[in-house]
N, CA, C and O atoms as a Tripos MOL2 file, in Angstrom:
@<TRIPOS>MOLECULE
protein
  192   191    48     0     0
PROTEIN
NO_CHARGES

@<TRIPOS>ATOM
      1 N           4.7450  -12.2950    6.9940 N.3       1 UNK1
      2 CA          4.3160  -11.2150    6.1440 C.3       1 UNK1
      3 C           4.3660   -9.9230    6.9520 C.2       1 UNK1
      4 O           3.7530   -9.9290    8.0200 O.2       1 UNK1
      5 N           5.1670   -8.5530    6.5040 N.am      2 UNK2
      6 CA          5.0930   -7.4670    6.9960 C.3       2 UNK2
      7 C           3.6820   -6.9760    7.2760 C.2       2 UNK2
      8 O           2.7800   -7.2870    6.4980 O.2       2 UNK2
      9 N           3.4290   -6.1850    8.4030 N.am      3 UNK3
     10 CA          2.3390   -5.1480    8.9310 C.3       3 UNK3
     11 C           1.9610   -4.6690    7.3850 C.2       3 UNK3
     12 O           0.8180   -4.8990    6.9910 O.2       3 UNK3
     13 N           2.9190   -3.9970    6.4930 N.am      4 UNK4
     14 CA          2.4640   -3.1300    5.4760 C.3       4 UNK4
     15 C           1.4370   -4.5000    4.7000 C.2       4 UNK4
     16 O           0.2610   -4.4350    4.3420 O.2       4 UNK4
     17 N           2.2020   -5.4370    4.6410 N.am      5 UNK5
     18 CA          1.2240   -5.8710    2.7960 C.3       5 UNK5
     19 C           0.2640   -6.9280    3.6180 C.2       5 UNK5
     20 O           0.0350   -7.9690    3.0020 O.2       5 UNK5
     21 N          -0.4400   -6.7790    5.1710 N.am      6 UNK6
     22 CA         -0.9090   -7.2600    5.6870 C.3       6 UNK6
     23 C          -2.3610   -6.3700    5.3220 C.2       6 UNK6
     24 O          -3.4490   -6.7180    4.8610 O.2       6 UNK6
     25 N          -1.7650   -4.9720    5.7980 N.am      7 UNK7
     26 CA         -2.4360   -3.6040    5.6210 C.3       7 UNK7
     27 C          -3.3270   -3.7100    4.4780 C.2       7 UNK7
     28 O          -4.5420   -3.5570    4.5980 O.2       7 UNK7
     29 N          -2.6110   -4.0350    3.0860 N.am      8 UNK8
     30 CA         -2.7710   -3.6440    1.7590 C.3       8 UNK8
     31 C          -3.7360   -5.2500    1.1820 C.2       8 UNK8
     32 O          -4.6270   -5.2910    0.3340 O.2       8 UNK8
     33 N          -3.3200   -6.0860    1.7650 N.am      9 UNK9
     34 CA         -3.6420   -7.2600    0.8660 C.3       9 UNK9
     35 C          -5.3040   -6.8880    1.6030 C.2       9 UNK9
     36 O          -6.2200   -6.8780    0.7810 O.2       9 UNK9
     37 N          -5.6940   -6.5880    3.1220 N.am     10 UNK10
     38 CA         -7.2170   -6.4080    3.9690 C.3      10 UNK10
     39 C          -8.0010   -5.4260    3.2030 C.2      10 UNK10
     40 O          -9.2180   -5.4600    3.0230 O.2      10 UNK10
     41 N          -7.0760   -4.4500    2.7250 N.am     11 UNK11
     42 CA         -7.6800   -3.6700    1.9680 C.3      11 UNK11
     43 C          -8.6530   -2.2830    2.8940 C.2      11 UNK11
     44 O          -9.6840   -1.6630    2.6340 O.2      11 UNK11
     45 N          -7.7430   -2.2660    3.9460 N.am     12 UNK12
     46 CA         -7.8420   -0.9980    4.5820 C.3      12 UNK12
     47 C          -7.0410    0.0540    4.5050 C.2      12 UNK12
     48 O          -5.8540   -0.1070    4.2190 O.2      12 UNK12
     49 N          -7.6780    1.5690    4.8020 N.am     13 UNK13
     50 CA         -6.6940    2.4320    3.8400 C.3      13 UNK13
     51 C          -6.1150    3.3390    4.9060 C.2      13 UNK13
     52 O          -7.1080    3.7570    5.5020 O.2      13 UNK13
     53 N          -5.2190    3.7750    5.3680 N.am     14 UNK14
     54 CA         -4.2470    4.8000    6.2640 C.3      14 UNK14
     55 C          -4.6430    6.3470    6.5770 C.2      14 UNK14
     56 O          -4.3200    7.2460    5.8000 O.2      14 UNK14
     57 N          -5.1980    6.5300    7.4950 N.am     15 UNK15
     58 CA         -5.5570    7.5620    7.8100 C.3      15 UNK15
     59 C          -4.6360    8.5550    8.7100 C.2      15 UNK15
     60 O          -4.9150    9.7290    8.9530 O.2      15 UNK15
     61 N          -3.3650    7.7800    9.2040 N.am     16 UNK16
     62 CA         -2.4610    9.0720   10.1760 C.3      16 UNK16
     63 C          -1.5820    8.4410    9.1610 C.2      16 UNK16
     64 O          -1.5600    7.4730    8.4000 O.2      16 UNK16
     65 N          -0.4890   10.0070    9.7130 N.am     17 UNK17
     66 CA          0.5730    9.5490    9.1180 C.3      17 UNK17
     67 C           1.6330   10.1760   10.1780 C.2      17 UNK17
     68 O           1.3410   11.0220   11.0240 O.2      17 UNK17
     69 N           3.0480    9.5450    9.9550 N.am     18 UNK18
     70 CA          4.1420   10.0390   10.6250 C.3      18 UNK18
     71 C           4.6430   10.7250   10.5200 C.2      18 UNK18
     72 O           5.5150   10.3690    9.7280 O.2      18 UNK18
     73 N           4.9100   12.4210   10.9860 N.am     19 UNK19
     74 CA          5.6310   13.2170   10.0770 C.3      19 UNK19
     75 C           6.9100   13.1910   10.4100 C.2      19 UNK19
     76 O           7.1250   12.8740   11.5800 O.2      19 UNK19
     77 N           7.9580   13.4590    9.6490 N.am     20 UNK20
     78 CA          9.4580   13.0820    9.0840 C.3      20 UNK20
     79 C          10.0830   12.0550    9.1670 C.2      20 UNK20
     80 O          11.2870   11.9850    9.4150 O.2      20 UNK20
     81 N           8.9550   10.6660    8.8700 N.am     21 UNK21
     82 CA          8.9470    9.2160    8.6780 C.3      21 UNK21
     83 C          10.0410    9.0590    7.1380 C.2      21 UNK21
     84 O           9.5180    9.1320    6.0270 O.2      21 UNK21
     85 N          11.0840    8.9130    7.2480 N.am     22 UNK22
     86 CA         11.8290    8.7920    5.8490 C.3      22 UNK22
     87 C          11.7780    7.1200    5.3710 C.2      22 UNK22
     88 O          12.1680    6.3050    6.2070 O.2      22 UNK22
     89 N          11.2450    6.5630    3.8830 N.am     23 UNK23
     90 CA         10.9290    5.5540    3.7370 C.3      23 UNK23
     91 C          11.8660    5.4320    2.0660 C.2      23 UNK23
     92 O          11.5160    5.9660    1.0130 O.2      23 UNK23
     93 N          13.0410    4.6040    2.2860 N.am     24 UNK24
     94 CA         13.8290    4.2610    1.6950 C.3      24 UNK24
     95 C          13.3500    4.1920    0.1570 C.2      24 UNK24
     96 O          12.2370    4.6740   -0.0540 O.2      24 UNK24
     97 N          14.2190    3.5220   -1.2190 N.am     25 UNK25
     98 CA         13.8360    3.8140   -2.0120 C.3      25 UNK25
     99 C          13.4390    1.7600   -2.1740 C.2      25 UNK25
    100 O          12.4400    1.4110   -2.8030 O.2      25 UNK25
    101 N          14.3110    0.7750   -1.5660 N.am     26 UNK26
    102 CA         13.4720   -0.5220   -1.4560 C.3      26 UNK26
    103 C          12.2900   -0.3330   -0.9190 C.2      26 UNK26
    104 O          11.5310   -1.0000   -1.6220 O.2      26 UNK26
    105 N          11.7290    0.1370   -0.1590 N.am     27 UNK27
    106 CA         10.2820    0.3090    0.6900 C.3      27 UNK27
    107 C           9.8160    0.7350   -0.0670 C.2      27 UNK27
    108 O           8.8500    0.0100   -0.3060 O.2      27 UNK27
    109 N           9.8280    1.6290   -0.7960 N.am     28 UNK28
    110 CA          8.9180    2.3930   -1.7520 C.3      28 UNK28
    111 C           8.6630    1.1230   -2.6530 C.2      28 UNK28
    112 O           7.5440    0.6330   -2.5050 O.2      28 UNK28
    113 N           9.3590    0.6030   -3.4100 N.am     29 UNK29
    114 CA          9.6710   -0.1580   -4.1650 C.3      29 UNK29
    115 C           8.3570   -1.3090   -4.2220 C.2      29 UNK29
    116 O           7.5720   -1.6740   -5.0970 O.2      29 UNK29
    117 N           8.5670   -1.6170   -2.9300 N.am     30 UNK30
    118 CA          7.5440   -3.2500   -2.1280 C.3      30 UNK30
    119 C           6.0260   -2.5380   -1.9460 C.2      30 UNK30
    120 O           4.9680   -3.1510   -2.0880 O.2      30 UNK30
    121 N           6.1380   -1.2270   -1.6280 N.am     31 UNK31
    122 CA          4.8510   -0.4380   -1.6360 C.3      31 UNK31
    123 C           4.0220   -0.5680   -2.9920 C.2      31 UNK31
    124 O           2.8860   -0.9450   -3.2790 O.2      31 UNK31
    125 N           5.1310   -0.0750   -3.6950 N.am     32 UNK32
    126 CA          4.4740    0.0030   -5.0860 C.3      32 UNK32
    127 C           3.8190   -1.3450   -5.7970 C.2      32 UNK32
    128 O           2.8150   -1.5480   -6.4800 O.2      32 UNK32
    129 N           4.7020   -2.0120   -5.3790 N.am     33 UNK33
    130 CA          4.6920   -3.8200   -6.0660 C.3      33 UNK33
    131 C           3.2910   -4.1550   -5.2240 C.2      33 UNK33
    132 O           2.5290   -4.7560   -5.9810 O.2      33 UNK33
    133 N           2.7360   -3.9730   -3.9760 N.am     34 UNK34
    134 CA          1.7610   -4.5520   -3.4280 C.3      34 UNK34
    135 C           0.3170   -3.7050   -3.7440 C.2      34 UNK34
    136 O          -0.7720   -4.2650   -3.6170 O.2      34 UNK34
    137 N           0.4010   -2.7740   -4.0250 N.am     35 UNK35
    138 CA         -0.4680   -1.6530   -4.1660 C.3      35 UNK35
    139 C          -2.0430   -2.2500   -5.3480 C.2      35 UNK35
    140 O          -3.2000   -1.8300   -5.3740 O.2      35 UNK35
    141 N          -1.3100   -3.4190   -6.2190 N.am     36 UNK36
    142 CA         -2.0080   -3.5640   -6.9270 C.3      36 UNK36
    143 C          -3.2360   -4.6990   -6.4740 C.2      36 UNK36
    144 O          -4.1790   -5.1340   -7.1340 O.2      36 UNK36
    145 N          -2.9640   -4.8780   -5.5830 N.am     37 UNK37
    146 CA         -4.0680   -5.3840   -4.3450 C.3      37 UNK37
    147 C          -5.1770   -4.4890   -3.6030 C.2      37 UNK37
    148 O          -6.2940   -4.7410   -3.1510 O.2      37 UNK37
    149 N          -4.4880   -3.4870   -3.6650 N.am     38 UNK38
    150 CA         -5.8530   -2.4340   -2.9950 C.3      38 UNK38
    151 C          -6.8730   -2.2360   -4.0510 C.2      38 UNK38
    152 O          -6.5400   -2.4830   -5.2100 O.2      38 UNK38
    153 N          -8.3600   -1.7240   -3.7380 N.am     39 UNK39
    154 CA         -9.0150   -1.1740   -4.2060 C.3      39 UNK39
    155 C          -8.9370   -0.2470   -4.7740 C.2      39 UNK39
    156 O          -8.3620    0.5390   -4.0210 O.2      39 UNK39
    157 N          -9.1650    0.2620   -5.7450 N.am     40 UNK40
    158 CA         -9.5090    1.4420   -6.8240 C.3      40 UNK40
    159 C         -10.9470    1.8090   -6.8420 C.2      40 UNK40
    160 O         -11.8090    0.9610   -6.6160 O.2      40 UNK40
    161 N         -11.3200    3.4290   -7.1850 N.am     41 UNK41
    162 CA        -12.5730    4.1670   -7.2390 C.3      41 UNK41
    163 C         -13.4070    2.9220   -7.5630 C.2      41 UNK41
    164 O         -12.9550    2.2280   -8.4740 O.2      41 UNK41
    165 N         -14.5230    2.5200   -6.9920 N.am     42 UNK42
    166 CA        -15.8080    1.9850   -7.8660 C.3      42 UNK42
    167 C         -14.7520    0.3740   -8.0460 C.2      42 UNK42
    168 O         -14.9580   -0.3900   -8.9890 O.2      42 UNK42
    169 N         -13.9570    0.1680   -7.2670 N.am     43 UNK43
    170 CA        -13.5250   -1.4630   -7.0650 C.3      43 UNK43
    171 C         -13.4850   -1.4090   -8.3330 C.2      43 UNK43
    172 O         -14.0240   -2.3670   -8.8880 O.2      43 UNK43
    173 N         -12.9840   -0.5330   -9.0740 N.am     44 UNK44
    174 CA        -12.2110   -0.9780  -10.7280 C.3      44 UNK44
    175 C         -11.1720   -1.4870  -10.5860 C.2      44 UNK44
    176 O         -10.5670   -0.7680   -9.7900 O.2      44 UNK44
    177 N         -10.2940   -2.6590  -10.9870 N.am     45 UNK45
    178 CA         -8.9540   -3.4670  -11.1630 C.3      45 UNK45
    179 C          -8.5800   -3.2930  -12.1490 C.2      45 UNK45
    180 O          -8.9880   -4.1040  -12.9800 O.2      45 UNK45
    181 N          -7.6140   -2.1820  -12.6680 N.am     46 UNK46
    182 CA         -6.9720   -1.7440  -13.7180 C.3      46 UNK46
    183 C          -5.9850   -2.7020  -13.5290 C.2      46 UNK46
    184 O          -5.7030   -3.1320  -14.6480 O.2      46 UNK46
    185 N          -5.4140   -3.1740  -12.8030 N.am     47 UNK47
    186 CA         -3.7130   -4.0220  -12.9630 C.3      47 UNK47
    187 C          -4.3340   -5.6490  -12.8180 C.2      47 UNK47
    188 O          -4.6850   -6.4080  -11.9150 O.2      47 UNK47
    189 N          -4.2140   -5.6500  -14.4770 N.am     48 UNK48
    190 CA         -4.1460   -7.3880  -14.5020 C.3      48 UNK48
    191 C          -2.9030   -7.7360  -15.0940 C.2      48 UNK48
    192 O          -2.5960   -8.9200  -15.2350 O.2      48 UNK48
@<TRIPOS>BOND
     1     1     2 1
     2     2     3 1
     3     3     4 2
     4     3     5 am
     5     5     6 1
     6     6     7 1
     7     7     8 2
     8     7     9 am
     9     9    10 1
    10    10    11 1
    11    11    12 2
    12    11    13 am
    13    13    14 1
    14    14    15 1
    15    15    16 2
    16    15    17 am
    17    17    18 1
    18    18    19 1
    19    19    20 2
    20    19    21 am
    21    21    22 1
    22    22    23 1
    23    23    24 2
    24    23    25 am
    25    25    26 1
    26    26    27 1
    27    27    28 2
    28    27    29 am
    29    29    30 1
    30    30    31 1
    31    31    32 2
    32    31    33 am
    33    33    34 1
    34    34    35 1
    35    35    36 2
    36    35    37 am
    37    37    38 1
    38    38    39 1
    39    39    40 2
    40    39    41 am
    41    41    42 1
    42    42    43 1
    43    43    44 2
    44    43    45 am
    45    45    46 1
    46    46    47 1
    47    47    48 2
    48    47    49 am
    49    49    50 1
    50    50    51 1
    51    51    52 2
    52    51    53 am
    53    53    54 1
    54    54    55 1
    55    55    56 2
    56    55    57 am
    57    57    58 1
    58    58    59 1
    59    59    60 2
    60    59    61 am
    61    61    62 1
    62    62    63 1
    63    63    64 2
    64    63    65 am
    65    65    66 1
    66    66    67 1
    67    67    68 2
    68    67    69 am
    69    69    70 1
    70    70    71 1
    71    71    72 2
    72    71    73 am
    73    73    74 1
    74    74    75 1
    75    75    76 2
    76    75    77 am
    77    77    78 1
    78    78    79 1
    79    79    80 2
    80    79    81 am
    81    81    82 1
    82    82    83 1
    83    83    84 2
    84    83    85 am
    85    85    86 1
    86    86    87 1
    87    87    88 2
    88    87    89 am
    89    89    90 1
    90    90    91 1
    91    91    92 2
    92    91    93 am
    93    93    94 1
    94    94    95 1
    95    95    96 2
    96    95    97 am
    97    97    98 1
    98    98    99 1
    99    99   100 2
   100    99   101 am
   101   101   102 1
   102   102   103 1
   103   103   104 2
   104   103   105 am
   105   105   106 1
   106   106   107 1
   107   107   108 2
   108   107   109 am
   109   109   110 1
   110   110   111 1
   111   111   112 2
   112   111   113 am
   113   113   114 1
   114   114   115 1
   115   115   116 2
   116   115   117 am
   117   117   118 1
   118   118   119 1
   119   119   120 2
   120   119   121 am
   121   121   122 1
   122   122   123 1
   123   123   124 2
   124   123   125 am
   125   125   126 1
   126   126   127 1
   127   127   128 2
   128   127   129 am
   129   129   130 1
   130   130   131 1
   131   131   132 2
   132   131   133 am
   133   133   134 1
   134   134   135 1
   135   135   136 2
   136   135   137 am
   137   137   138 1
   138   138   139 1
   139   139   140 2
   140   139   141 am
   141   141   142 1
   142   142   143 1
   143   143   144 2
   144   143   145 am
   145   145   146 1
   146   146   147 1
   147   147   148 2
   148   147   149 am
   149   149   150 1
   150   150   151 1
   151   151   152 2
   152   151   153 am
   153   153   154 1
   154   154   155 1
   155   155   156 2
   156   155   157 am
   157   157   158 1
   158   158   159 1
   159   159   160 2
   160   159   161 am
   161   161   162 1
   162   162   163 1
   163   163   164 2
   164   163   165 am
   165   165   166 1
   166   166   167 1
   167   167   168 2
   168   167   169 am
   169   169   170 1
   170   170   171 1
   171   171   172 2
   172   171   173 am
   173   173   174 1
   174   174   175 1
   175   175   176 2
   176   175   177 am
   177   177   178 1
   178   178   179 1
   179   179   180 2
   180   179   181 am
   181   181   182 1
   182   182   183 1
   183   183   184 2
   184   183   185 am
   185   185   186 1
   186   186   187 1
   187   187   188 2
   188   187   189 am
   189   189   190 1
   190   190   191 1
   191   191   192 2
@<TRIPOS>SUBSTRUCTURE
     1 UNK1         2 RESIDUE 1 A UNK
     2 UNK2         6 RESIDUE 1 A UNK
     3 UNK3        10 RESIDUE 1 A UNK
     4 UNK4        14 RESIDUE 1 A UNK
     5 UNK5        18 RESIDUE 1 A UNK
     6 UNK6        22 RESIDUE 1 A UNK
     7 UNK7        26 RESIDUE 1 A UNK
     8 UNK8        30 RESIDUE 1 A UNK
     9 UNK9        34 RESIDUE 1 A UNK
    10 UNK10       38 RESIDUE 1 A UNK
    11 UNK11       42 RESIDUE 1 A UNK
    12 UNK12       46 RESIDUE 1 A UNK
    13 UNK13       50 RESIDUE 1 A UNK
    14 UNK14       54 RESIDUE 1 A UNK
    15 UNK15       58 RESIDUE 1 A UNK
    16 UNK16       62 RESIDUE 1 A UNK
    17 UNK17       66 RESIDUE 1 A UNK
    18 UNK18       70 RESIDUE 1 A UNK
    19 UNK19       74 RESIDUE 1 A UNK
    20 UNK20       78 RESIDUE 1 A UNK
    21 UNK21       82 RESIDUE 1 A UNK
    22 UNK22       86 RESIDUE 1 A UNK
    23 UNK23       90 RESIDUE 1 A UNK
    24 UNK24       94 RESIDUE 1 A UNK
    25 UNK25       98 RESIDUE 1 A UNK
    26 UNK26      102 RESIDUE 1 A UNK
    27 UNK27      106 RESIDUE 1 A UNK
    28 UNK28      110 RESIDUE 1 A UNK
    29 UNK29      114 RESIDUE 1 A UNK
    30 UNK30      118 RESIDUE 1 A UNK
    31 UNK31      122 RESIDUE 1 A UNK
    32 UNK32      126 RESIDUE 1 A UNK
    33 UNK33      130 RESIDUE 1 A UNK
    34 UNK34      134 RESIDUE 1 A UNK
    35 UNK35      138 RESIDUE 1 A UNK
    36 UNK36      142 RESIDUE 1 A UNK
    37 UNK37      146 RESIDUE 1 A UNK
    38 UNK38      150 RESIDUE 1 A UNK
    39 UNK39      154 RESIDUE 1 A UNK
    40 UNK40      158 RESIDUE 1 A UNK
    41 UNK41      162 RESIDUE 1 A UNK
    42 UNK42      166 RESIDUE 1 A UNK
    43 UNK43      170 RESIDUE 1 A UNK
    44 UNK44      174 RESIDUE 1 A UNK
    45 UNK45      178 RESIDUE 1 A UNK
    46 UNK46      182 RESIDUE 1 A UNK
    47 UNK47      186 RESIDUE 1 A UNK
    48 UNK48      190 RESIDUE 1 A UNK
């Protein structure tokens, strides 16, 4: 399992970032698809 959806599934959130880190349009893609694992305001789970 990648660092990222290791990141996302723990449910810790990114505080630095890389600047002129260019992140493809598959990466974006797998970002988006895992995202629905993180927490939302007030631990609401809008994505069932």
């Amino acid at each position: 399992m990648s660092d990222f959806t290791n990141l996302v599934k723990q449910r810790r959130s990114a505080t630095k970032f890389i600047p002129d880190l260019e992140i493809s349009a598959g990466e974006l893609d797998e970002i988006f698809s895992l995202v629905k694992f993180a927490p939302s305001a007030f631990n609401l789970q809008h994505a069932r």
